[in-house]
C-alpha positions, 0 to 999 in steps of 0.5 A, a space after each residue: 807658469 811654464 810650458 810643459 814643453 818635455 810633454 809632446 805627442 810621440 810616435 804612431 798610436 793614440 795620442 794622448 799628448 798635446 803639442 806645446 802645453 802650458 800649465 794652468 796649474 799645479 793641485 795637491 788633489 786630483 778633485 781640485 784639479 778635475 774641478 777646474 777642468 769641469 769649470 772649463 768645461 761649464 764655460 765652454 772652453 775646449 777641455 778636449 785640449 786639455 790634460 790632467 798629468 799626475 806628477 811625483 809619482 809613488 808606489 805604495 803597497 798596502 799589506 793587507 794580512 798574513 799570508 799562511 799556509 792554510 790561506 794559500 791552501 784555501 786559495 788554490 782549492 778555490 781557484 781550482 775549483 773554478 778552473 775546474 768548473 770552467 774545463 767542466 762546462 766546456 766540456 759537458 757540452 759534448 757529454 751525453 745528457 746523463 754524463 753532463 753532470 758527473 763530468 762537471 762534477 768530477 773537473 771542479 774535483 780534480 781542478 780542486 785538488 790539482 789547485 791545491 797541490 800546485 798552489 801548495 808546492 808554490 808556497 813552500 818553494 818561496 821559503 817564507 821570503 814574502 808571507 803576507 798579502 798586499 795591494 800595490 797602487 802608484 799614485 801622484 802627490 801632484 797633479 798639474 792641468 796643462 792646455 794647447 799654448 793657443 789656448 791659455 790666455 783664454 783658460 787663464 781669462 776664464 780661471 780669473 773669473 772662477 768664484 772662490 776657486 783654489 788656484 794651483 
């Protein structure tokens, strides 16, 4: 195992490096590699001096459904609608008490509509180069748990006692 000597602290900010972290190990699962740090953490070895860093990272997009013209018009009119509600209630604050609710009503109106139409004209400018619906996530294929180089032949010590554990 080598030191992962290219991860270092940076610059001004928070600091989420370590300076000369080694590996302890190298997980396919991020639960095997958050185990080992929890195993650490149960021996009383300092886990603040520790880092979990997921590695050979990719993108992977889940398509979700198909994305028509009644879905679109049905998102705009919603999302209007809570703008709409939203504008609504701020402005009833400084309604007279009887025009409160007409002004709430008539801004979940117009929000809706306004929703619709711009959400629409969106659409319909994308010429149907992307007609679907999709979560985008980046995950890592690996993850590798690292410590302070002062600190590893004890994390090491530990690990060997470790019952029945994977080992990275």
């Amino acid at each position: 195992m080598t030191p992962a000597s290219n991860i270092s602290r940076g610059g001004p900010g928070p600091v989420i490096a370590l300076d000369y972290p080694m590996s302890l190990g190298v997980f396919e699962r991020y639960e095997d590699a958050q185990s080992l740090v929890d195993y650490l953490s149960d021996e009383e070895f300092p886990v603040e001096q520790c880092m979990i860093v997921g590695t050979e990272l990719k993108q992977v997009e889940r398509v979700t459904g198909r994305l028509t013209t009644g879905r679109v018009a049905l998102g705009g009119l919603l999302s209007g609608m809570w703008l709409g509600l939203f504008v609504g209630l701020i402005f009833a604050l400084f309604a007279q008490v009887g025009d409160a609710l007409m002004t709430v009503l008539y801004a979940v109106l117009f929000g809706a509509f306004f929703g619709l139409v711009w959400t629409l004209i969106g659409y319909a400018m994308t010429r149907g180069r992307r007609d679907f619906v999709s979560v985008t996530q980046v995950v890592a294929t690996r993850y590798e748990v690292l410590t302070e180089h002062k600190l590893v032949e004890r994390a090491r010590d530990l690990m060997d006692r470790r019952p029945g554990a994977p080992l990275g």
